[in-house]
Structures are given as structure tokens and as C-alpha cells.
OpenMM code with the backbone's topology and positions (N, CA, C; nanometers):
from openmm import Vec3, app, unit

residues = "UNK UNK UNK UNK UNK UNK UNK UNK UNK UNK UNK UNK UNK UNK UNK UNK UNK UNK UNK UNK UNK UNK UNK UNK UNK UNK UNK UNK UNK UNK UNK UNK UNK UNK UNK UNK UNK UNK UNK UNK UNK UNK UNK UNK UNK UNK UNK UNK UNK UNK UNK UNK UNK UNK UNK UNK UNK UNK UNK UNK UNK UNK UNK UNK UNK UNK UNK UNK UNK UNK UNK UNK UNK UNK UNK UNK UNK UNK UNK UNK UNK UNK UNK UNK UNK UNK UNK UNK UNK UNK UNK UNK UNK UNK UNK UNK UNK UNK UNK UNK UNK UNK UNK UNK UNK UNK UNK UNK UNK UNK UNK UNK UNK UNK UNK UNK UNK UNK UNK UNK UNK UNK UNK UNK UNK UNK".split()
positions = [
    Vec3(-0.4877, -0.6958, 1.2195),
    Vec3(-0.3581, -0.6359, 1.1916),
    Vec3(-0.3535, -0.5884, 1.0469),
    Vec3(-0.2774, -0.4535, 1.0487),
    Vec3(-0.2681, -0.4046, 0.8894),
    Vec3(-0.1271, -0.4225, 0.8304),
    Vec3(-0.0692, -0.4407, 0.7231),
    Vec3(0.0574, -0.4168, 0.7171),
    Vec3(0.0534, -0.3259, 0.5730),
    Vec3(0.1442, -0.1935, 0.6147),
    Vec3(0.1663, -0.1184, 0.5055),
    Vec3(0.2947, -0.1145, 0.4540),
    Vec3(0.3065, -0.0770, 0.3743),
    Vec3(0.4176, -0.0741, 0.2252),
    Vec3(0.4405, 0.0067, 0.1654),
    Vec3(0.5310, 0.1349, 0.1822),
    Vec3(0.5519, 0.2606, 0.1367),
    Vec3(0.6130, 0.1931, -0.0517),
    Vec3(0.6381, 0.2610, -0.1028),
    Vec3(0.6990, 0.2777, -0.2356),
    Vec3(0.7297, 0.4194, -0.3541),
    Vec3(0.8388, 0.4043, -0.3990),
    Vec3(0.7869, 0.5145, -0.5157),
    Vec3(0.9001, 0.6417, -0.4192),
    Vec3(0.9777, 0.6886, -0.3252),
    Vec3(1.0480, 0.7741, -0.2919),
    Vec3(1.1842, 0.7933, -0.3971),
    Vec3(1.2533, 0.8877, -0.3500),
    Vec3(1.3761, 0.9182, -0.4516),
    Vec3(1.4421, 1.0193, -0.4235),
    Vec3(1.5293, 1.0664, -0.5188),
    Vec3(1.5876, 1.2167, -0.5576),
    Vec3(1.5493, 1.2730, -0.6055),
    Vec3(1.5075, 1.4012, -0.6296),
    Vec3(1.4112, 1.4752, -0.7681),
    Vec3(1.4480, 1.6060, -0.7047),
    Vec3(1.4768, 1.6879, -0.8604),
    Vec3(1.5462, 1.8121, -0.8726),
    Vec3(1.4002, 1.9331, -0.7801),
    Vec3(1.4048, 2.0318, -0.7625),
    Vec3(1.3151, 2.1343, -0.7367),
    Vec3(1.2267, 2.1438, -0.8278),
    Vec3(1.1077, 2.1198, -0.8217),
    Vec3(0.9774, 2.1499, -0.9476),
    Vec3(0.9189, 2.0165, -1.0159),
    Vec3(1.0022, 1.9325, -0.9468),
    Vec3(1.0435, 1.7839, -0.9954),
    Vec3(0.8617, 1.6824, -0.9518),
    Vec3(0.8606, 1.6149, -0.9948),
    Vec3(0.7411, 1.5045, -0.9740),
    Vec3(0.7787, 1.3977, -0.8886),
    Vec3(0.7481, 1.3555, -0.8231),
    Vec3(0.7107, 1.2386, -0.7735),
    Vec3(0.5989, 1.1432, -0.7411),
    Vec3(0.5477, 0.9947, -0.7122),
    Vec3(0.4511, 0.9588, -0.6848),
    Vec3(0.4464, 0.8520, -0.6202),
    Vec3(0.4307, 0.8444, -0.4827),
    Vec3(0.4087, 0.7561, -0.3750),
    Vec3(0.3436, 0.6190, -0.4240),
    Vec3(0.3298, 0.5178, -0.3291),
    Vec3(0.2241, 0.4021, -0.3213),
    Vec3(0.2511, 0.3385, -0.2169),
    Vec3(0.1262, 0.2981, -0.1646),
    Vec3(0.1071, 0.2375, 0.0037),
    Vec3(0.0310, 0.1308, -0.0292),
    Vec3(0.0718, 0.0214, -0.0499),
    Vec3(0.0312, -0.0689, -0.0318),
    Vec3(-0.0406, -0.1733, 0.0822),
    Vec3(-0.1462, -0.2092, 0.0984),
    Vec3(-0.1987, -0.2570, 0.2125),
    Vec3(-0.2682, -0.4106, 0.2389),
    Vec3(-0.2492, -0.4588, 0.3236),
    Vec3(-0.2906, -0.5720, 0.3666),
    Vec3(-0.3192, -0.6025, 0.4720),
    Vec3(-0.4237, -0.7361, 0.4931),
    Vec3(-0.4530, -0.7384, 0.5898),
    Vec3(-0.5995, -0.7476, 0.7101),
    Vec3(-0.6540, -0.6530, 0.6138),
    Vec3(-0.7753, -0.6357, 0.6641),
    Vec3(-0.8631, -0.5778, 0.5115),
    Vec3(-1.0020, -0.5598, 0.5857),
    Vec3(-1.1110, -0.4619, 0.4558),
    Vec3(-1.0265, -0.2987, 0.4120),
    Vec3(-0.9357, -0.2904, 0.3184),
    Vec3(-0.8704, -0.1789, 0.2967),
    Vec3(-0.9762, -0.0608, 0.2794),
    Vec3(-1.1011, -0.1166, 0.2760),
    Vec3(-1.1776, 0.0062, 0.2299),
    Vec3(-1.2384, 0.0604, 0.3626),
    Vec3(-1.2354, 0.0184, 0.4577),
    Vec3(-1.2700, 0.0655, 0.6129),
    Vec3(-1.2760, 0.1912, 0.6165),
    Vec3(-1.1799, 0.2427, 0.6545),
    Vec3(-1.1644, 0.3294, 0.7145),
    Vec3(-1.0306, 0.4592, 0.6482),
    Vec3(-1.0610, 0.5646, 0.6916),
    Vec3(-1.0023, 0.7032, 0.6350),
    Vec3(-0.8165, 0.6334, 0.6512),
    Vec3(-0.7308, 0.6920, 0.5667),
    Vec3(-0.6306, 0.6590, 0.4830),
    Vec3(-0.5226, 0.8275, 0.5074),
    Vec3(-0.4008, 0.8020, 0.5580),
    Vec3(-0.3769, 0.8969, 0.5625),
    Vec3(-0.1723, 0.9149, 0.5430),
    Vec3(-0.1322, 1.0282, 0.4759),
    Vec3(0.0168, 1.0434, 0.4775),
    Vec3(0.0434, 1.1351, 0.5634),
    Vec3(0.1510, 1.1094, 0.5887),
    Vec3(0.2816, 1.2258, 0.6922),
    Vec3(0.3827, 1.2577, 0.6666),
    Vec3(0.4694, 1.2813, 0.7111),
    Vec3(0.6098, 1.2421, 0.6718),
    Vec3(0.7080, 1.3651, 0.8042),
    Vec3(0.8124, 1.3010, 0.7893),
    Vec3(0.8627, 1.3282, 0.8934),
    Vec3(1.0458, 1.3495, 0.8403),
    Vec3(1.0772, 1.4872, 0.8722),
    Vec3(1.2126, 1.5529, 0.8446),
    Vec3(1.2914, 1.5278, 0.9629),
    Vec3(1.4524, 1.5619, 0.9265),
    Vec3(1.5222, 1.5093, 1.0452),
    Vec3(1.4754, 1.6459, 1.1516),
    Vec3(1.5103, 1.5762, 1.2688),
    Vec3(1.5167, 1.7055, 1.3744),
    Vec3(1.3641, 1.7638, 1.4058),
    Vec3(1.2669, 1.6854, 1.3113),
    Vec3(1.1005, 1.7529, 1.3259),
    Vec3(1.0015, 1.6708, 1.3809),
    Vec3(0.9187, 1.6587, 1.4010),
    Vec3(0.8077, 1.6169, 1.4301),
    Vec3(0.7339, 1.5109, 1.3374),
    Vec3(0.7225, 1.4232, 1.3742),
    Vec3(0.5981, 1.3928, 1.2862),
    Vec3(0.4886, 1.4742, 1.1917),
    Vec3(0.4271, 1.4986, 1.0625),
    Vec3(0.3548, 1.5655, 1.0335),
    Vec3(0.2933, 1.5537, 0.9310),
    Vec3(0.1482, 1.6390, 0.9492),
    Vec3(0.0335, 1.5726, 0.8527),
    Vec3(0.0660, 1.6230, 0.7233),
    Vec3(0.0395, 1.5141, 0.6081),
    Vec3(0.0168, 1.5529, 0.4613),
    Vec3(-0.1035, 1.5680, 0.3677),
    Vec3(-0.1605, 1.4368, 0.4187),
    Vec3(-0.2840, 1.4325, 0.3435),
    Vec3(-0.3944, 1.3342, 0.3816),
    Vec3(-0.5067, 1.3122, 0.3750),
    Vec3(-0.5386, 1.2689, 0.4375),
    Vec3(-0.7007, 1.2039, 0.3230),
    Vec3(-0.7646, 1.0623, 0.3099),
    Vec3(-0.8809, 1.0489, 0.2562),
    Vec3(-0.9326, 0.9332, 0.3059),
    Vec3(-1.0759, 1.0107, 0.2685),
    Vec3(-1.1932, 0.9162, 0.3526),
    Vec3(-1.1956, 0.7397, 0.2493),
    Vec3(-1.2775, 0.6847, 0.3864),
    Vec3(-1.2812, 0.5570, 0.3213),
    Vec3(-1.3071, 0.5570, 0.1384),
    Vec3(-1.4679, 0.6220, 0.1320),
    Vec3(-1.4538, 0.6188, 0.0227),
    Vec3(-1.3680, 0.6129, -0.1547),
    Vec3(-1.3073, 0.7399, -0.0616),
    Vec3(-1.2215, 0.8426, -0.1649),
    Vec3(-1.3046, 0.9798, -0.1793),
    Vec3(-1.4181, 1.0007, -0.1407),
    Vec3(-1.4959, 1.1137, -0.1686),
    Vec3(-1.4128, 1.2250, -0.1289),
    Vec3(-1.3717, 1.2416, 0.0066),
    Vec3(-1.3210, 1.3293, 0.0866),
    Vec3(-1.2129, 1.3739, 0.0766),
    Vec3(-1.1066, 1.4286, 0.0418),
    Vec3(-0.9619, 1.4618, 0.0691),
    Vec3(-0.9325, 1.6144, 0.1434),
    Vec3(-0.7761, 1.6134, 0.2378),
    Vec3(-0.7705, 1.6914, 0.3128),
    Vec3(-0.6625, 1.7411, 0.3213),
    Vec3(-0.5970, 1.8615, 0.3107),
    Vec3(-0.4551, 1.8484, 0.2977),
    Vec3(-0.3499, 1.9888, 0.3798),
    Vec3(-0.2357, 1.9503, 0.4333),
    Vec3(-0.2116, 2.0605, 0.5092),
    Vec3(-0.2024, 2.1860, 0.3851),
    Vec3(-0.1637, 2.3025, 0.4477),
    Vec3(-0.1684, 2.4232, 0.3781),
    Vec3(-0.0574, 2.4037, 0.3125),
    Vec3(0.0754, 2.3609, 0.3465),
    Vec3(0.2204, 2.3171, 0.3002),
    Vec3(0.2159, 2.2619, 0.1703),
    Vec3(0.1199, 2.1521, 0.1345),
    Vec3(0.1230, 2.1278, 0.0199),
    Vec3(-0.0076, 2.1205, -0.0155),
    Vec3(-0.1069, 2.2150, 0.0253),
    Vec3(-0.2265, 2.2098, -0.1009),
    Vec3(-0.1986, 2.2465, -0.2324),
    Vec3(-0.2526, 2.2209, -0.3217),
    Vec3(-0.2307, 2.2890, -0.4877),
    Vec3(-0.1674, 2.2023, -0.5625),
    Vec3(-0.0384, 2.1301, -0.4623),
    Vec3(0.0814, 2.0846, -0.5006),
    Vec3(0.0848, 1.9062, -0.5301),
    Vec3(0.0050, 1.8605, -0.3867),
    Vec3(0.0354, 1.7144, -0.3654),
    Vec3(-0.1667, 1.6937, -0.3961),
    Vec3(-0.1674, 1.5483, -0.4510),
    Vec3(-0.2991, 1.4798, -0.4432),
    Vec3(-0.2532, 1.3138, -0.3634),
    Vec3(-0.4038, 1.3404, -0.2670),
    Vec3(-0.3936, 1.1707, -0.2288),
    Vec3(-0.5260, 1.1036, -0.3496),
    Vec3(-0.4733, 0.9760, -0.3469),
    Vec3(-0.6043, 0.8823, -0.3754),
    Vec3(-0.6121, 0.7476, -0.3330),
    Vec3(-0.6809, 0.6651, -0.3933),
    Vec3(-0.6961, 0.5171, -0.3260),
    Vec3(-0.7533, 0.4319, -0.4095),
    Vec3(-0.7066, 0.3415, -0.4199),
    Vec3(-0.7687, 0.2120, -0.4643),
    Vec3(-0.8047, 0.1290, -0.4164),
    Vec3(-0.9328, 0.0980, -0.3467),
    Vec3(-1.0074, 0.0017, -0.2806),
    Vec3(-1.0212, -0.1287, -0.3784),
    Vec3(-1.0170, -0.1450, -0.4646),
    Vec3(-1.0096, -0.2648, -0.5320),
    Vec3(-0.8641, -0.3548, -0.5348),
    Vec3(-0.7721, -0.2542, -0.5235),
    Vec3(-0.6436, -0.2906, -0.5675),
    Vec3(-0.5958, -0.2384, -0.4218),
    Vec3(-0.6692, -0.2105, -0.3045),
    Vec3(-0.5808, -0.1978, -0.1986),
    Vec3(-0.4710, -0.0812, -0.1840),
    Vec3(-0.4785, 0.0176, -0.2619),
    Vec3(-0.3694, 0.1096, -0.2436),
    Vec3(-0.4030, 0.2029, -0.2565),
    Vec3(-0.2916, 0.3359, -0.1524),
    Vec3(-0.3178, 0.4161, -0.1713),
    Vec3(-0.1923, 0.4921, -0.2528),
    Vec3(-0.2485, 0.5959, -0.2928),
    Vec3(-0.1236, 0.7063, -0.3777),
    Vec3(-0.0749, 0.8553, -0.3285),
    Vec3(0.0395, 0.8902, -0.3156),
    Vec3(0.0415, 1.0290, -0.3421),
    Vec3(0.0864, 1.0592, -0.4206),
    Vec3(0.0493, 1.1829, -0.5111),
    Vec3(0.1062, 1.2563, -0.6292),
    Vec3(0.1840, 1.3621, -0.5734),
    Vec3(0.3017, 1.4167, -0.5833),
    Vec3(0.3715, 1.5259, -0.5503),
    Vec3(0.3849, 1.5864, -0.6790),
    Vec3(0.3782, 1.6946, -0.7127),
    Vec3(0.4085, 1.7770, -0.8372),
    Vec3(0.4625, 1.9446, -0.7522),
    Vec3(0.5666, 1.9960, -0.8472),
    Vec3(0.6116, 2.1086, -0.8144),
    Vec3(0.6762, 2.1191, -0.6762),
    Vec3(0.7495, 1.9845, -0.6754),
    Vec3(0.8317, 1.9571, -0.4809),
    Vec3(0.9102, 2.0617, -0.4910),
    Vec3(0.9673, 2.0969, -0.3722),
    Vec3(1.0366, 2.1653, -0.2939),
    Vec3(1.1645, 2.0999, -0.1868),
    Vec3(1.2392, 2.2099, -0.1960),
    Vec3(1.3675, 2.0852, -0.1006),
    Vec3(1.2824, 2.0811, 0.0635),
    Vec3(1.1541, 2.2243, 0.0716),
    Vec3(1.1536, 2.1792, 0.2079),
    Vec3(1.0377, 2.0345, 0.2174),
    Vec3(0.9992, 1.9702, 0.1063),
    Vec3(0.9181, 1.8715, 0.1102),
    Vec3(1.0246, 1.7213, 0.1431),
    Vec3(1.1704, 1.7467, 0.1689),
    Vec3(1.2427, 1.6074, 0.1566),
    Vec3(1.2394, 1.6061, 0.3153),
    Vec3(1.1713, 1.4787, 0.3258),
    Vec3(1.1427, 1.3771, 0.4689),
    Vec3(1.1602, 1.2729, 0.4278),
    Vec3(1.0959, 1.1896, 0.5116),
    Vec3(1.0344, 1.0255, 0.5023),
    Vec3(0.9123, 1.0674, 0.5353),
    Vec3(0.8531, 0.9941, 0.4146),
    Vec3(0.7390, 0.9632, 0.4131),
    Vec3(0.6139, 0.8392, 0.4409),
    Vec3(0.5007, 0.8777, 0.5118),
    Vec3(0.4514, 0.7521, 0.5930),
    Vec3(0.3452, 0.7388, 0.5054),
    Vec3(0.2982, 0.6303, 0.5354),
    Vec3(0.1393, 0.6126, 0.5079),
    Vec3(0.1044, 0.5212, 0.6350),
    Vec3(-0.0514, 0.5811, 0.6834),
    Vec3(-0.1235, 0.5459, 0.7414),
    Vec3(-0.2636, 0.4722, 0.8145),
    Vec3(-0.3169, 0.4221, 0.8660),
    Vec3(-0.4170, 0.3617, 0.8724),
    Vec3(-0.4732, 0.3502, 1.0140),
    Vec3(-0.5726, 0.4123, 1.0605),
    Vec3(-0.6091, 0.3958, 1.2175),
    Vec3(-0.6527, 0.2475, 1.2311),
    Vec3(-0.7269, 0.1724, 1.3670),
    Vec3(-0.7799, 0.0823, 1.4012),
    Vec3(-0.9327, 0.0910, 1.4229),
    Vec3(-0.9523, 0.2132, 1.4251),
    Vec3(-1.0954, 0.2105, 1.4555),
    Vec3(-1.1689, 0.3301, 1.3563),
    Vec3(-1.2725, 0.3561, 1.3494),
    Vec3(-1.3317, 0.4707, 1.2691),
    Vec3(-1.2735, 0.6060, 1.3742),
    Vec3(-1.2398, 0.7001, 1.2969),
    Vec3(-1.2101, 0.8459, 1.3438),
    Vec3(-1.3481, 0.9230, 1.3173),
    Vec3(-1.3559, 0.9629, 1.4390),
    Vec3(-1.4984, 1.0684, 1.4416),
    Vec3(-1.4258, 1.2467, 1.4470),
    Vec3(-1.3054, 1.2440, 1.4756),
    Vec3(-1.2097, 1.3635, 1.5009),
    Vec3(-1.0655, 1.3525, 1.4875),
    Vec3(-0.9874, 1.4545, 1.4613),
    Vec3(-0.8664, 1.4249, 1.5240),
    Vec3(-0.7821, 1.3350, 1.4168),
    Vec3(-0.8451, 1.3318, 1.2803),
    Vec3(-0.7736, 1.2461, 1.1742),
    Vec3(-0.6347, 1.3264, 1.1337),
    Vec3(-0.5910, 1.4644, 1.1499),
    Vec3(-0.4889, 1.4617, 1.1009),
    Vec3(-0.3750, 1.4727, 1.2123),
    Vec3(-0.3935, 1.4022, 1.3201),
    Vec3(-0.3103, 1.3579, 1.4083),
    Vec3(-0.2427, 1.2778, 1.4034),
    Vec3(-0.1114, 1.2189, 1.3918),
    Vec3(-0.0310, 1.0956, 1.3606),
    Vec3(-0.0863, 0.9659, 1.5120),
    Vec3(-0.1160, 1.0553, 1.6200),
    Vec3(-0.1199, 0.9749, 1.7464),
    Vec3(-0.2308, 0.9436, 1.7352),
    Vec3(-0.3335, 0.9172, 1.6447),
    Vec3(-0.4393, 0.8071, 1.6264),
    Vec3(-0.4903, 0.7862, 1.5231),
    Vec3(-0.3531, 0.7419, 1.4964),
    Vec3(-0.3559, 0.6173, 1.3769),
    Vec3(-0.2461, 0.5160, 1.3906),
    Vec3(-0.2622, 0.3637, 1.4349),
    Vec3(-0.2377, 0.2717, 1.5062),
    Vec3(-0.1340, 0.2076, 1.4059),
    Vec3(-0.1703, 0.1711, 1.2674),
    Vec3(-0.0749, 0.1237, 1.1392),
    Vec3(-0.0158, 0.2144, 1.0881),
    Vec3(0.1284, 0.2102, 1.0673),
    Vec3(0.2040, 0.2952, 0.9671),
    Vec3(0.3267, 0.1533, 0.9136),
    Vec3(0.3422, 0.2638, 0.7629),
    Vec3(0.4218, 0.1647, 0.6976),
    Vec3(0.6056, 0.1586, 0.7467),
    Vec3(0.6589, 0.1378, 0.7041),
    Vec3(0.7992, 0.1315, 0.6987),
    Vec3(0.8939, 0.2789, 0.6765),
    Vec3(0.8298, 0.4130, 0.5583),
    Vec3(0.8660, 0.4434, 0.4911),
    Vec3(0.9664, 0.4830, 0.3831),
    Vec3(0.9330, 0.5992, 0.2941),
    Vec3(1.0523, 0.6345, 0.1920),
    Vec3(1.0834, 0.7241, 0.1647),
    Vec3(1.1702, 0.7242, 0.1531),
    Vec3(1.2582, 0.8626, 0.1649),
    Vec3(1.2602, 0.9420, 0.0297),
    Vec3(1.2134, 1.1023, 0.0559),
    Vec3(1.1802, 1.2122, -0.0086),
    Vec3(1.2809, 1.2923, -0.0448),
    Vec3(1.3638, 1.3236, -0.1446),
    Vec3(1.4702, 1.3928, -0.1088),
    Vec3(1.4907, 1.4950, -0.2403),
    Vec3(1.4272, 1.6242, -0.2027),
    Vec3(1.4632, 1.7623, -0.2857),
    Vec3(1.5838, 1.7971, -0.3249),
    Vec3(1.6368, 1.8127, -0.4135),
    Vec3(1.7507, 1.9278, -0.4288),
    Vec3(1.7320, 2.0508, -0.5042),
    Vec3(1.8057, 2.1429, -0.4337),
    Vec3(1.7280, 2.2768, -0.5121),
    Vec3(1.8285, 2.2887, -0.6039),
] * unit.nanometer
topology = app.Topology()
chain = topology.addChain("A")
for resn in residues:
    res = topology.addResidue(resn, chain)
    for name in ("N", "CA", "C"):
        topology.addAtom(name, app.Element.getBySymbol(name[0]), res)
């Protein structure tokens, strides 16, 4: 069993910064690929970002490339997102993620990845 721990959401003006933390427990945090979403009222679930066990790898929708960085701390168990230059259409709730098994495909799918945290709420004003 994993248990995650969103942190770090808010209010922040248009152009504004923010910076996530997912805290994790539970198991070897360094397993396996590490991933955010976040989810607006009335929408879908949806991918943000996404990194390999390592940290080598990162992946990110087109919505916020340029804009958002993931990373991770395998020593310290956590992961991060950086938001810089938000947007009101970036205010959701935001997840962090963790599958159960190794992903060979299909990582920026919310429907296989088995752990998600609680999350926190993202909130733009323009």
C-alpha cells in the first residue's frame, strides 16, 4: 500500500508561481514512474506530468510544457511540481500519483495508476 500527500496549493494571481509536494509512503518510493493530474470542475480527469523512477525521464502535456516542471526525491520520498507563469485555465485540484506495478505503456492515463493522493486545490485569478 502507498499513501500520498498532496501539499503546497493556493490562490495565485495570473503569471503567479506556485509549487506542489507529494509526499509518499509506504513502500520503495523509488520504484516506479511518478505522476500529476489534476482535475477541473465539470472535466475529466487529466494528465500533467509525468517522471520516471529515476528522475531521468520527464513528460508533460502540451497545456503546460515550458511552464510546469516535475521532480523527485527518492531520498526524501517526494515528489514536486513547479508551476511558473499559471493561468486561470490551470485552477483544478491537483493529484499526485503512483501505479502498483511497472508501466510498460499507457503512463499518462489516470486509469492505471492504482495510488492517488487526497489533493489541492489550484486556483488562478486573472
Amino acid at each position: 500500500q502507498v499513501q500520498l500527500v498532496e501539499s503546497g496549493g493556493g490562490l495565485v494571481q495570473a503569471g503567479g508561481s506556485l509549487r506542489l509536494s507529494c509526499a509518499a509512503s509506504g513502500r520503495t518510493f523509488s520504484s516506479y514512474v511518478m505522476g500529476w493530474f489534476r482535475q477541473a470542475p465539470g472535466k475529466e480527469r487529466e494528465f500533467v506530468a509525468r517522471i520516471s523512477n529515476g528522475g531521468g525521464t520527464t513528460y508533460y502535456a502540451d497545456s503546460v510544457k515550458g511552464r510546469f516542471t516535475i521532480s523527485r526525491d527518492n531520498a526524501k520520498n517526494m515528489l514536486y511540481l513547479q508551476m511558473d507563469s499559471l493561468k486561470p485555465e490551470d485552477t483544478a485540484v491537483y493529484y499526485c500519483a503512483a501505479p502498483s506495478h511497472p508501466l510498460y505503456g499507457g503512463r499518462n492515463y489516470a486509469r492505471n495508476y492504482d495510488y492517488w493522493g487526497q489533493g489541492t486545490q489550484v486556483t488562478v485569478s486573472s
